[in-house]
MARTOR-915170 format. One record per residue (C-alpha): residue in three letters; x, y, z; chain. Coordinates in steps of 0.25 Angstrom, whole numbers, plus 5000, padded with zeros to 4 digits. Layout:
<rs>
<r residu="ALA" px="X" py="Y" pz="Z" chaine="A"/>
...
</rs>
This chain:
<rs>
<r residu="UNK" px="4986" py="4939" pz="5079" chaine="A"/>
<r residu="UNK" px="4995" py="4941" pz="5068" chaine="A"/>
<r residu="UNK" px="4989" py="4951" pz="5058" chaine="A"/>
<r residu="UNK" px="4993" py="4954" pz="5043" chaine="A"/>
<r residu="UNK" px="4999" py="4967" pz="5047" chaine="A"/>
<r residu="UNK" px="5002" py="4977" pz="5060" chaine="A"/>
<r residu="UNK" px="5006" py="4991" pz="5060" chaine="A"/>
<r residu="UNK" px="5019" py="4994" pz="5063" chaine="A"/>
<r residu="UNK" px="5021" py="5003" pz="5075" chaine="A"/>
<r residu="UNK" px="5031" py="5012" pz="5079" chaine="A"/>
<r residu="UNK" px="5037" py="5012" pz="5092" chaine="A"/>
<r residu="UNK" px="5023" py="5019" pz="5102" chaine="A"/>
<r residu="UNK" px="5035" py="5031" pz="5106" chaine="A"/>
<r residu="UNK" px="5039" py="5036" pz="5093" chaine="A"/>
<r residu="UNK" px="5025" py="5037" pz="5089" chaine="A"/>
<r residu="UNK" px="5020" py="5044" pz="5100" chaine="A"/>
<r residu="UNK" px="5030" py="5054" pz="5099" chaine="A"/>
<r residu="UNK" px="5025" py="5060" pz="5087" chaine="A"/>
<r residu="UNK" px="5012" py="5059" pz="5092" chaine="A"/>
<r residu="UNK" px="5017" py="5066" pz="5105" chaine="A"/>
<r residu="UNK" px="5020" py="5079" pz="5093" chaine="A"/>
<r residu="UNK" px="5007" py="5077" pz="5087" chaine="A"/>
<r residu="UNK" px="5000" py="5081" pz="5101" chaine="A"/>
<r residu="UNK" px="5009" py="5092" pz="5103" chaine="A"/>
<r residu="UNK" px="5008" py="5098" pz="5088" chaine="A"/>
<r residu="UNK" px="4992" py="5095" pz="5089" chaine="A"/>
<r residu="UNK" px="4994" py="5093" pz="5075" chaine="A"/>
<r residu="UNK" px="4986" py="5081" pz="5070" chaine="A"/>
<r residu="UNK" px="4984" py="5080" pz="5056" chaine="A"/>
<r residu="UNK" px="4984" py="5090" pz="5043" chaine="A"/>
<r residu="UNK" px="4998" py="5087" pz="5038" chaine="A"/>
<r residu="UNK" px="5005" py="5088" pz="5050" chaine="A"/>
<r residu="UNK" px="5021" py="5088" pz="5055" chaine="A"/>
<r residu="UNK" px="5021" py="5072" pz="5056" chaine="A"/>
<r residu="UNK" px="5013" py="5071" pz="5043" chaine="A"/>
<r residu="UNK" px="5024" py="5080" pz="5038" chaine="A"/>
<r residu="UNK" px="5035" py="5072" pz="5043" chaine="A"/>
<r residu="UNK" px="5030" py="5058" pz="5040" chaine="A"/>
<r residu="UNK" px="5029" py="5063" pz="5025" chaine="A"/>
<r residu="UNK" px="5043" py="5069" pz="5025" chaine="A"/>
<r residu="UNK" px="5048" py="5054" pz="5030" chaine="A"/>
<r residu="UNK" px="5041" py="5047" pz="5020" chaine="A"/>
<r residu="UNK" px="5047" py="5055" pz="5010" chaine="A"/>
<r residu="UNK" px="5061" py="5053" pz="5015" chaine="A"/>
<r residu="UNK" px="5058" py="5038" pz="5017" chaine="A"/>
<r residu="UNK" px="5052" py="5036" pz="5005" chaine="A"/>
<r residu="UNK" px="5061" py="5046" pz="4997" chaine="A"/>
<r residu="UNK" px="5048" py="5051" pz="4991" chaine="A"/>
<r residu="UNK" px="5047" py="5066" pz="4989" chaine="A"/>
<r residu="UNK" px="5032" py="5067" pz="4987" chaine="A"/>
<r residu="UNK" px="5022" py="5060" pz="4997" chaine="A"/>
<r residu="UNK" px="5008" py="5063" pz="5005" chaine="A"/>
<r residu="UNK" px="5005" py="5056" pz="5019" chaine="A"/>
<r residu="UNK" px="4990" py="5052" pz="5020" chaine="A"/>
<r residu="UNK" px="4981" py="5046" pz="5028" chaine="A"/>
<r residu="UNK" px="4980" py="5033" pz="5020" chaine="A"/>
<r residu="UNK" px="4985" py="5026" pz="5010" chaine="A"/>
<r residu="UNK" px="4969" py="5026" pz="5003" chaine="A"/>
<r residu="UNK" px="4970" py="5041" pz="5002" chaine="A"/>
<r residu="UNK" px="4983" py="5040" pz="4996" chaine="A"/>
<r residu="UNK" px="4976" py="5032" pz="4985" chaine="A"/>
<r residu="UNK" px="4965" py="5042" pz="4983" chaine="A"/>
<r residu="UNK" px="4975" py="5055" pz="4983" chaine="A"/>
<r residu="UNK" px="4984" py="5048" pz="4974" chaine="A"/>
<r residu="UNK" px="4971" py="5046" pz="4964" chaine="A"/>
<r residu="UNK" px="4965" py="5060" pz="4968" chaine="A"/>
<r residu="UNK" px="4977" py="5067" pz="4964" chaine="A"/>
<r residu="UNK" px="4980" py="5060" pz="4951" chaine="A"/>
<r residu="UNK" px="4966" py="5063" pz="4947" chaine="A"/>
<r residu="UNK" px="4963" py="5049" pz="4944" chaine="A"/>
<r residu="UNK" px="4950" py="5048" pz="4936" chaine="A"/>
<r residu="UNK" px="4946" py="5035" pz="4926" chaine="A"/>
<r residu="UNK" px="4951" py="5023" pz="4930" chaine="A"/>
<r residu="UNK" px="4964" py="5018" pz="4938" chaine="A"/>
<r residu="UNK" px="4971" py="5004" pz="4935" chaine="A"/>
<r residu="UNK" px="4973" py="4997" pz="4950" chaine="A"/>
<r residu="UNK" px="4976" py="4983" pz="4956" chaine="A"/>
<r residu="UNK" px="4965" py="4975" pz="4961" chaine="A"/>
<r residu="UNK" px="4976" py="4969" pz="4972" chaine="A"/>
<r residu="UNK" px="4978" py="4980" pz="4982" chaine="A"/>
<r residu="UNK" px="4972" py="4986" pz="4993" chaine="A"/>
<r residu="UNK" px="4958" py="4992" pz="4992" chaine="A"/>
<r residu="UNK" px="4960" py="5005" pz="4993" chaine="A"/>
<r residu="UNK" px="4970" py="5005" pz="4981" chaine="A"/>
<r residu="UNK" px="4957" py="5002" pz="4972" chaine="A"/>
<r residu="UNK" px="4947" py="5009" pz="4983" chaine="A"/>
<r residu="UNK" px="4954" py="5022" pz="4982" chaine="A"/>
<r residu="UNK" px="4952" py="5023" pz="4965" chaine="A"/>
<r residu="UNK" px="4938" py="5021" pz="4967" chaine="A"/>
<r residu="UNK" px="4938" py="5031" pz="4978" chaine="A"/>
<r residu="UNK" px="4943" py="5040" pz="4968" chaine="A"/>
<r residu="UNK" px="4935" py="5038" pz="4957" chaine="A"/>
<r residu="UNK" px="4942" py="5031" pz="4949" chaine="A"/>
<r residu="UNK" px="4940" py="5016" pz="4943" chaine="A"/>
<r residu="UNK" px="4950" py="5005" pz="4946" chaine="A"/>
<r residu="UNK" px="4954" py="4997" pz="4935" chaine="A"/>
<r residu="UNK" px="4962" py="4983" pz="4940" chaine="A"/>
<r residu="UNK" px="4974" py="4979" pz="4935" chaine="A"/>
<r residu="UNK" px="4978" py="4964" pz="4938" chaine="A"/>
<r residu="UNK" px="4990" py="4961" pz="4944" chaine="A"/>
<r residu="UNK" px="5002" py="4955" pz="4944" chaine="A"/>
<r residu="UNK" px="5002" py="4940" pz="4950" chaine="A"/>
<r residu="UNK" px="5016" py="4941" pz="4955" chaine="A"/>
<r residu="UNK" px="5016" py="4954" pz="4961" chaine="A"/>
<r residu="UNK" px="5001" py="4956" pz="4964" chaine="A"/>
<r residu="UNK" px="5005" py="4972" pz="4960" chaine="A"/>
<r residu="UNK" px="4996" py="4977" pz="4946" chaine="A"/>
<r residu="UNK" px="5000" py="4970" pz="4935" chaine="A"/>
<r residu="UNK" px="5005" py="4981" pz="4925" chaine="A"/>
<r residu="UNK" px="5003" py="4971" pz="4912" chaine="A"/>
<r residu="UNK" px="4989" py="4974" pz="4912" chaine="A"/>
<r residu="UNK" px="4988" py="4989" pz="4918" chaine="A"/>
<r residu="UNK" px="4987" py="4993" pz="4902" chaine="A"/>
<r residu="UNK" px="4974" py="4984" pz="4898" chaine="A"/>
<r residu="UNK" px="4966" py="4991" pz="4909" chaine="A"/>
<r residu="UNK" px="4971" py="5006" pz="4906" chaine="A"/>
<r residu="UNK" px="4960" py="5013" pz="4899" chaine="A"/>
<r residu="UNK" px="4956" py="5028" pz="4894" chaine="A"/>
<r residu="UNK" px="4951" py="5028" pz="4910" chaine="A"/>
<r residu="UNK" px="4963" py="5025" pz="4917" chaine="A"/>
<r residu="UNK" px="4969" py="5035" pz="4925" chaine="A"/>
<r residu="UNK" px="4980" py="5028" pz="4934" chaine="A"/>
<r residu="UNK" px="4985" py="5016" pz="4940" chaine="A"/>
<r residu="UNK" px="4984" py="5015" pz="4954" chaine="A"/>
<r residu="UNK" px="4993" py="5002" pz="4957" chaine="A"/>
<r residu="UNK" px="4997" py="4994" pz="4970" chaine="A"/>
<r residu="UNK" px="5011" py="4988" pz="4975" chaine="A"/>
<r residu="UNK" px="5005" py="4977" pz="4981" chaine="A"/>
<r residu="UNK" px="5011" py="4975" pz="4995" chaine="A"/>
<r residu="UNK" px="5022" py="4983" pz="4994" chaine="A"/>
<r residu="UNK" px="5027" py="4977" pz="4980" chaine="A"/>
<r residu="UNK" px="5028" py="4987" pz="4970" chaine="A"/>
<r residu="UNK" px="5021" py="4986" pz="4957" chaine="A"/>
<r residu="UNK" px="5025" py="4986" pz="4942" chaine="A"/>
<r residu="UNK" px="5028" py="5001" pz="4943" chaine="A"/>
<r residu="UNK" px="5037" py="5002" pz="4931" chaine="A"/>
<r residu="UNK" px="5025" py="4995" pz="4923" chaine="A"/>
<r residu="UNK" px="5013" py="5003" pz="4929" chaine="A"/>
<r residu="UNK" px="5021" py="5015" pz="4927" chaine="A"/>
<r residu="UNK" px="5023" py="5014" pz="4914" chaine="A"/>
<r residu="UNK" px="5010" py="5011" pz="4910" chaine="A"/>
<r residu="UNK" px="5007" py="5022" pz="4918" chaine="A"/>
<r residu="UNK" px="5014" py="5031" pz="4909" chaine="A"/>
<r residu="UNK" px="5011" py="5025" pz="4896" chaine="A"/>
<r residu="UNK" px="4996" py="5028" pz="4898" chaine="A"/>
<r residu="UNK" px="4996" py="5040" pz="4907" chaine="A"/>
<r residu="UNK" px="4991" py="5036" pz="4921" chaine="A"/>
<r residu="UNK" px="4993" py="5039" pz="4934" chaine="A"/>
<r residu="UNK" px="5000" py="5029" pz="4945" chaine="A"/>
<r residu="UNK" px="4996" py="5027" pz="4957" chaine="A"/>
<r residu="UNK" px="5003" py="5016" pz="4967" chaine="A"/>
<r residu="UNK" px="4996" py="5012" pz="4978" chaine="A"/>
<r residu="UNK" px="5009" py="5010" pz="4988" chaine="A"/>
<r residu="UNK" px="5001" py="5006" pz="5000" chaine="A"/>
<r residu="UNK" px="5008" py="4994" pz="5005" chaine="A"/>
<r residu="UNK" px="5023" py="5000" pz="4999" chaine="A"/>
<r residu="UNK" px="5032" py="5008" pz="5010" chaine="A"/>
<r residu="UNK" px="5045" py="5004" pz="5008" chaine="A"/>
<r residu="UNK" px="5044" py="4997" pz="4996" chaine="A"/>
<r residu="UNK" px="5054" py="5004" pz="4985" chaine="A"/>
<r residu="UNK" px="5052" py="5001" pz="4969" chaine="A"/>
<r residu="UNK" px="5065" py="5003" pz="4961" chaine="A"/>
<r residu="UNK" px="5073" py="5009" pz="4973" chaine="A"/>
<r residu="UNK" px="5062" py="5018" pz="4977" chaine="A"/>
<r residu="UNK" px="5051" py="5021" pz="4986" chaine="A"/>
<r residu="UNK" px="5039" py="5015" pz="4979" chaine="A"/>
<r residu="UNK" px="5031" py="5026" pz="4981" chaine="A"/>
<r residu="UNK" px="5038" py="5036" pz="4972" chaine="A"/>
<r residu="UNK" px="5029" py="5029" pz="4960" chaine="A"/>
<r residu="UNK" px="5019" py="5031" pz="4952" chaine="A"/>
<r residu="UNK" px="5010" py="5044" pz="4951" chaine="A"/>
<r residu="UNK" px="5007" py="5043" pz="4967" chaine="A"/>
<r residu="UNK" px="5011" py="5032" pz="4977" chaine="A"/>
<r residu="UNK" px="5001" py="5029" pz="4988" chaine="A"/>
<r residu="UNK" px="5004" py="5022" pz="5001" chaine="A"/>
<r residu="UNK" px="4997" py="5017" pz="5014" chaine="A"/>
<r residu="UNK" px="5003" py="5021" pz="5028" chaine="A"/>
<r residu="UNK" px="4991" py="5013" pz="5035" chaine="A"/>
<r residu="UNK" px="4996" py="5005" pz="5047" chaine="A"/>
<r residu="UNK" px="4996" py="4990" pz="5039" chaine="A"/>
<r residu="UNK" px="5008" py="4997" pz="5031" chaine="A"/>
<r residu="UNK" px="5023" py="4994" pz="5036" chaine="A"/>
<r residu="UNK" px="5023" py="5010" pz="5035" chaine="A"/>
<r residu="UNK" px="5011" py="5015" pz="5039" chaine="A"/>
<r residu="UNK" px="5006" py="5029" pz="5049" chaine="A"/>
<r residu="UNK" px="4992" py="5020" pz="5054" chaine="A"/>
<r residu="UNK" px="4985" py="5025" pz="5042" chaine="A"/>
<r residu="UNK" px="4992" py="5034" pz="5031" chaine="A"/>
<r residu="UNK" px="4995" py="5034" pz="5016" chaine="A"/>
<r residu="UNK" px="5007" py="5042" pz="5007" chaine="A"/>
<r residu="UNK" px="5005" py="5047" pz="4993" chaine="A"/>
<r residu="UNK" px="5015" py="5048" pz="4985" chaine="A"/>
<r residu="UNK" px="5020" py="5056" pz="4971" chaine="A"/>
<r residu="UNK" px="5031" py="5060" pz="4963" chaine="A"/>
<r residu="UNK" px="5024" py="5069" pz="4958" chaine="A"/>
<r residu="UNK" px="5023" py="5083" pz="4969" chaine="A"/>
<r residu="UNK" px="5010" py="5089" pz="4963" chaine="A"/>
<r residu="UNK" px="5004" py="5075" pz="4965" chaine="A"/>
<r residu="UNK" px="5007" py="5075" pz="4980" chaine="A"/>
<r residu="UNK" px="5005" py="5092" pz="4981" chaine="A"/>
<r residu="UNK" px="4989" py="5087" pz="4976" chaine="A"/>
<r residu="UNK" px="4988" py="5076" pz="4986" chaine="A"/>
<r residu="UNK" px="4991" py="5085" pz="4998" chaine="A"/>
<r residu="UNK" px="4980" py="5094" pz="4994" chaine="A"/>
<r residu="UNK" px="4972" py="5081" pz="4992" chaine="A"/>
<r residu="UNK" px="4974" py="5076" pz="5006" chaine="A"/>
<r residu="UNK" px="4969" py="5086" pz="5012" chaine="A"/>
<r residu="UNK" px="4957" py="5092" pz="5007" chaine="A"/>
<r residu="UNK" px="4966" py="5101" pz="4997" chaine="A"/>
<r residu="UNK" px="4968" py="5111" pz="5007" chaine="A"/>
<r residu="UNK" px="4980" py="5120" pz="5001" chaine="A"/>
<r residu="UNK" px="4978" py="5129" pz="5016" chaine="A"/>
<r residu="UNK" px="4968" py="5131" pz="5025" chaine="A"/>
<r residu="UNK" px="4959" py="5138" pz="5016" chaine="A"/>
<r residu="UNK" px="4962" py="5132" pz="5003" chaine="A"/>
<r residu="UNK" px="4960" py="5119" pz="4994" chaine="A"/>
<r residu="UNK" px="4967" py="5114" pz="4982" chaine="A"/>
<r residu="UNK" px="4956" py="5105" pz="4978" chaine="A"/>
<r residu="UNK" px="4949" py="5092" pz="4984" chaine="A"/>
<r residu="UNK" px="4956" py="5084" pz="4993" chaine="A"/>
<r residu="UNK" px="4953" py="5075" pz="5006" chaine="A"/>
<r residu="UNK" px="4960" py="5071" pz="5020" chaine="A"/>
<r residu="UNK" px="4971" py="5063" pz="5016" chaine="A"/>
<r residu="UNK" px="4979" py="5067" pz="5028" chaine="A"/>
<r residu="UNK" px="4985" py="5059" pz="5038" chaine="A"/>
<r residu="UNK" px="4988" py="5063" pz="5054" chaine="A"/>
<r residu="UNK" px="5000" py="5069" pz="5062" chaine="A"/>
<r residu="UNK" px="4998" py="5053" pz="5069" chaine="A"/>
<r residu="UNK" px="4998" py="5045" pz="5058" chaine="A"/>
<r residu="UNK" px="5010" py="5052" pz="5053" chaine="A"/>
<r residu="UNK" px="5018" py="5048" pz="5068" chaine="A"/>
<r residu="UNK" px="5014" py="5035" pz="5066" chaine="A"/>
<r residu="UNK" px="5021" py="5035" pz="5050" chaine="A"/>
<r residu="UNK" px="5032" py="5042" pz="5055" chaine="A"/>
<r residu="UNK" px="5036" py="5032" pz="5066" chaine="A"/>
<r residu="UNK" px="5034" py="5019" pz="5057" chaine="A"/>
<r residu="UNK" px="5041" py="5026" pz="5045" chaine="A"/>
<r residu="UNK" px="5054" py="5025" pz="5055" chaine="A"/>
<r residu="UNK" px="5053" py="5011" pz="5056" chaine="A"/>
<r residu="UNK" px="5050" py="5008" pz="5040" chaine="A"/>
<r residu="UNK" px="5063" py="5002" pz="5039" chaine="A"/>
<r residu="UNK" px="5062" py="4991" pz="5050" chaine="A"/>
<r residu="UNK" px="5047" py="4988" pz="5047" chaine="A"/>
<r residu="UNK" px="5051" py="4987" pz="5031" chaine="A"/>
<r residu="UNK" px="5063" py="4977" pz="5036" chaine="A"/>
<r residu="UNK" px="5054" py="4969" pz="5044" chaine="A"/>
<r residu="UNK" px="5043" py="4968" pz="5035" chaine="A"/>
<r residu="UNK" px="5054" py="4962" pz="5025" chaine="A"/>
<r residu="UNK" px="5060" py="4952" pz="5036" chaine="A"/>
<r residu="UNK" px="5045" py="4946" pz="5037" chaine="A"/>
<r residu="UNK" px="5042" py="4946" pz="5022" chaine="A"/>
<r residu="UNK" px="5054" py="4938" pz="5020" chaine="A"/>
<r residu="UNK" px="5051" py="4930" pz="5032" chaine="A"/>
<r residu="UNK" px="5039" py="4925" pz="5026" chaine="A"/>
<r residu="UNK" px="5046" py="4923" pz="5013" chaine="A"/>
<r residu="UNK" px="5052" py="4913" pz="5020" chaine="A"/>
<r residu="UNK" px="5042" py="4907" pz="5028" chaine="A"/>
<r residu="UNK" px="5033" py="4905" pz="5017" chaine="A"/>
<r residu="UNK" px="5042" py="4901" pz="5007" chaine="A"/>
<r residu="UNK" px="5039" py="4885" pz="5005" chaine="A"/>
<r residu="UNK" px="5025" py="4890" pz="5004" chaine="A"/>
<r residu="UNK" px="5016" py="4892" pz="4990" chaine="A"/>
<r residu="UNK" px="5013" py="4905" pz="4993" chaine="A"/>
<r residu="UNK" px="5019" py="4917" pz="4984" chaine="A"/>
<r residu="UNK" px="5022" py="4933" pz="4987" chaine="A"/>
<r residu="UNK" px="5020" py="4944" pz="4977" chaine="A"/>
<r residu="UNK" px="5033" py="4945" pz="4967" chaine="A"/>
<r residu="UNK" px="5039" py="4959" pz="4972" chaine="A"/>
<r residu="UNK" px="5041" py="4970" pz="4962" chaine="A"/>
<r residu="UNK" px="5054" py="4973" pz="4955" chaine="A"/>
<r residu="UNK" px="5062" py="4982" pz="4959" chaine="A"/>
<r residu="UNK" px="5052" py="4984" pz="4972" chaine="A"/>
<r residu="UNK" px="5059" py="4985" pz="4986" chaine="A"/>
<r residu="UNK" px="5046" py="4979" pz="4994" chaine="A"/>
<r residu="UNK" px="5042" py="4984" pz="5006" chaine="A"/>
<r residu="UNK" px="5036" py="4969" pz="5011" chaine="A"/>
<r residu="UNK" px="5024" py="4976" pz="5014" chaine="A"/>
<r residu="UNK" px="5016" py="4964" pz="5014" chaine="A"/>
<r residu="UNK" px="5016" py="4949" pz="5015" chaine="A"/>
<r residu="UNK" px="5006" py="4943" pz="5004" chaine="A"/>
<r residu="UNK" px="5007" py="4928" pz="4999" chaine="A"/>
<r residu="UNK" px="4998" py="4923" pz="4989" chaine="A"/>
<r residu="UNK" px="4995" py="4907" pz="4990" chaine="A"/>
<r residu="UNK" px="4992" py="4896" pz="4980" chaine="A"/>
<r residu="UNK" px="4975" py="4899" pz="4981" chaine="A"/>
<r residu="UNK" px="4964" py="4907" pz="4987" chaine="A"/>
<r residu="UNK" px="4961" py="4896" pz="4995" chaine="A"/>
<r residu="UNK" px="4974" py="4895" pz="5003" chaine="A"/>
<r residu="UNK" px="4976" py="4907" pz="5004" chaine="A"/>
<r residu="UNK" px="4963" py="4908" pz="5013" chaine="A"/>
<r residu="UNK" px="4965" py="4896" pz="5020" chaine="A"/>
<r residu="UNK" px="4979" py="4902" pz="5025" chaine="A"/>
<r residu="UNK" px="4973" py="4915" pz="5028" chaine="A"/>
<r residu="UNK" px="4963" py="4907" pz="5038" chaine="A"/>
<r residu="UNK" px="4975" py="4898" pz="5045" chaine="A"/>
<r residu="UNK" px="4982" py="4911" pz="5047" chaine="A"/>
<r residu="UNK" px="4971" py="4918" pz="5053" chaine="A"/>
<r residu="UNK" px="4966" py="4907" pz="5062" chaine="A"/>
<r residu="UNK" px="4981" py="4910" pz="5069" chaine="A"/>
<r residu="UNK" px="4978" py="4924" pz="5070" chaine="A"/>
<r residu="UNK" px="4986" py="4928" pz="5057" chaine="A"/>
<r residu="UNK" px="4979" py="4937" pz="5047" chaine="A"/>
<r residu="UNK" px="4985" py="4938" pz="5034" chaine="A"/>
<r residu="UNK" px="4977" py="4948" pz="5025" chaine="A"/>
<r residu="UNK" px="4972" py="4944" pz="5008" chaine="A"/>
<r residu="UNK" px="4980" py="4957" pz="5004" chaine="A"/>
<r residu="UNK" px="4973" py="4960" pz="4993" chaine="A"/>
<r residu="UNK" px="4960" py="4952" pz="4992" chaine="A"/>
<r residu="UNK" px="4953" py="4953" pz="4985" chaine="A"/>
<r residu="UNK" px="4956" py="4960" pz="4973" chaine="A"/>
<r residu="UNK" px="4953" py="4975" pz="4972" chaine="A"/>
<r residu="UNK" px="4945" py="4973" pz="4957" chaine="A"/>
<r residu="UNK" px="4933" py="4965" pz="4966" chaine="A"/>
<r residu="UNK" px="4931" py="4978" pz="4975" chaine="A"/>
<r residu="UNK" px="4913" py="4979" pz="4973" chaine="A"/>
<r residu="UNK" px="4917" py="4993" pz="4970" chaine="A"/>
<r residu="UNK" px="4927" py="4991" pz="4957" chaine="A"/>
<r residu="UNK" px="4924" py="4986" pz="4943" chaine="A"/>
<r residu="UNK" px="4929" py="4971" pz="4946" chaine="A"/>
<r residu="UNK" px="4942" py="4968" pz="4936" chaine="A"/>
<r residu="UNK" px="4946" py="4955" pz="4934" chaine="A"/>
<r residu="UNK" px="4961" py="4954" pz="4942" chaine="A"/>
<r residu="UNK" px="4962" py="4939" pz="4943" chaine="A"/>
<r residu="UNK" px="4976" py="4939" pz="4947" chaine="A"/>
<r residu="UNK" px="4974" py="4950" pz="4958" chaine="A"/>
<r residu="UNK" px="4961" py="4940" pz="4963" chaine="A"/>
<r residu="UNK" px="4968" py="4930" pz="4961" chaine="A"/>
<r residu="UNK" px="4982" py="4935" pz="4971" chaine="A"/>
<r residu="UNK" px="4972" py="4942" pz="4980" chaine="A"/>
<r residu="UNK" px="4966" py="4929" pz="4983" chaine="A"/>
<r residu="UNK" px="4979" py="4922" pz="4988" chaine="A"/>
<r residu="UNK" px="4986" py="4932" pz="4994" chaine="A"/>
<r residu="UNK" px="4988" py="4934" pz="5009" chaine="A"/>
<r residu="UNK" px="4997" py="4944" pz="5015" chaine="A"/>
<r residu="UNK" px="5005" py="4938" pz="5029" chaine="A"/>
<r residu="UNK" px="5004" py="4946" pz="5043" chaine="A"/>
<r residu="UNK" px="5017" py="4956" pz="5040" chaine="A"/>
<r residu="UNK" px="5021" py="4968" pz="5051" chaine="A"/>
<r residu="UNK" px="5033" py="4971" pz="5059" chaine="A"/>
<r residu="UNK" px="5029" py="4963" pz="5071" chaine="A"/>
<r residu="UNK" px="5025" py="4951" pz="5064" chaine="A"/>
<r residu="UNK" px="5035" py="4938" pz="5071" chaine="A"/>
<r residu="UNK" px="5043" py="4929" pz="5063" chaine="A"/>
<r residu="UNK" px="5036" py="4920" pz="5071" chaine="A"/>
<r residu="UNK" px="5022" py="4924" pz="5066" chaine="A"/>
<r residu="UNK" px="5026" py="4924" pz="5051" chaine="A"/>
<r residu="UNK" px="5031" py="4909" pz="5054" chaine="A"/>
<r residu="UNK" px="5018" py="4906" pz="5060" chaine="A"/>
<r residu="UNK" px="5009" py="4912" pz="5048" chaine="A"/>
<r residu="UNK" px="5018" py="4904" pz="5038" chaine="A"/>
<r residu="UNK" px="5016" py="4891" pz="5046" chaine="A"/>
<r residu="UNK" px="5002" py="4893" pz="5046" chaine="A"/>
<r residu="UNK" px="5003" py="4897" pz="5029" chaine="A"/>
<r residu="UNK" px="5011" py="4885" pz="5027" chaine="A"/>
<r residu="UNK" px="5004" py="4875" pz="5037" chaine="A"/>
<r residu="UNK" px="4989" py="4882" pz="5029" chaine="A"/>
<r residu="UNK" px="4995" py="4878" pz="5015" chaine="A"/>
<r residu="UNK" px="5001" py="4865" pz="5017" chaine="A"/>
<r residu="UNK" px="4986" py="4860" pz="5023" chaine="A"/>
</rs>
């Protein structure tokens, strides 16, 4: 079987190492030592000053809207994940969906300013797949009416935007650390700021606002993550580099595998350093698309319809009309992509692709 994705693991010693110090410490969980020292590495990694380790990338979300004080309405993408739009609901709040761009698949920042209203609060955008949004244009639309930026950064380690670390934008960045991520600690999530106070709120937000034993600094939930989901972040942070290299030499093997083919990629960003995160090609219709999808899968290959379908058809959001996100979400397939997927598997999925189309 040859699944869309496989967690990365470190080599079984190095892990159980630090596991090996967690039975001796009998410190499990509560902002322990390898919490500690997972968030200092992220910060030298990323070069980011400011940043929270979490349990998941969905309670990143929720914190980030918790402690901007969200209320109204929030601008979003209907082509994401679920738990982008899932967690403004959670919250309160209302999603409001903003088309997007055809090209990049990212919110389209031309029509952000016909949905802002006396409501709107903040714009929770996604870089889809790793491919940085129109941040220059969110941001300054951001500013010209005076909301709050959220970026949900899930599918983004490694990826950079104008020389730096993606996540150093917006009000607060979000990422997930789940174990279908290159970087991942088997479930976890980041939140980031630039902003100290921002991040000095969040860590009373994560866990239940204790400020001590015996006293709270208002509301807050279990956002923390363990001392053994921090040993498995340490050890795959060690290896980023090689899995972000390999991850490119597959993306651009596939580049040229399936470049006779009618199929198309997302158009990445200027001035974003991509991370290659994912693989998605959109085809020509729905309707092959589908009939790919099941040639594949009767080899034992199982691509994924990242994201379908669009997020403004959710039974529990006011349907928009996003005819272009329906429309991409329709085509789209994302190829099997992990470190120890074979040169010899990606030329067997592009002979079935190209064998499916010609028929």
């Amino acid at each position: 079987m040859i699944p869309v994705t496989k967690p990365y693991l470190p080599a079984r010693e190095k892990y159980l190492q630090y596991i090996a110090g967690i039975y001796e410490r009998q410190w499990l969980t509560n902002n322990g030592p390898l919490v500690q020292e997972f968030e200092r590495q992220l910060k030298d990694y990323l070069n980011m000053q400011h940043l929270l380790y979490l349990a998941n990338g969905t309670l990143a979300l929720q914190l980030a809207i918790k402690a901007l004080d969200l209320k109204g309405e929030i601008i979003t993408t209907p082509f994401s994940y679920v738990a982008t739009t899932s967690s403004i609901v959670w919250e309160g709040c209302t999603p409001v969906f903003v088309d997007i761009d055809p090209k990049t698949l990212n919110i389209d920042p031309q029509k952000i300013k016909a949905a802002i209203r006396e409501q709107t609060s903040a714009i929770l955008a996604t870089h889809c797949f790793g491919n940085a949004c129109d941040i220059a244009a969110i941001e300054k639309i951001a500013k010209e009416y005076g909301l709050k930026v959220i970026y949900d950064a899930a599918h983004c380690f490694g990826t950079k935007y104008k020389g730096k670390s993606i996540f150093g934008y917006g009000d607060i960045s979000t990422t997930s650390l789940h174990a279908t991520k290159l970087m991942h600690s088997v479930e976890g999530g980041v939140v980031f700021s630039q902003n100290e106070e921002l991040i000095k709120r969040m860590v009373y937000l994560r866990n239940f606002g204790h400020a001590g034993f015996e006293k709270f600094n208002g509301l807050g939930i279990n956002a923390k993550n363990s001392e053994f989901h921090a040993a498995m972040g340490l050890c795959v942070l060690e290896d980023i580099e090689l899995i972000l290299a390999k991850r490119k030499e597959q993306s651009l093997m596939y580049d040229e595998l399936l470049s006779a083919m009618p199929v198309t990629k997302p158009l990445i960003q200027e001035d974003c350093n991509f991370n290659y995160a994912y693989y998605p090609i959109l085809f020509e219709s729905e309707a092959i698309t589908l009939k790919v999808k099941a040639a594949l899968e009767a080899e034992g290959i199982f691509p994924r319809r990242y994201f379908y379908p669009s997020l403004s058809s959710l039974d529990y959001v006011k349907n928009s009309a996003t005819p272009v996100s329906d429309d991409c979400a329709s085509r789209i397939l994302c190829l099997p992509l992990y470190f120890e997927l074979k040169l010899s598997q990606q030329e067997t999925i592009s002979r079935i692709i190209e064998k499916t189309i010609v028929l």
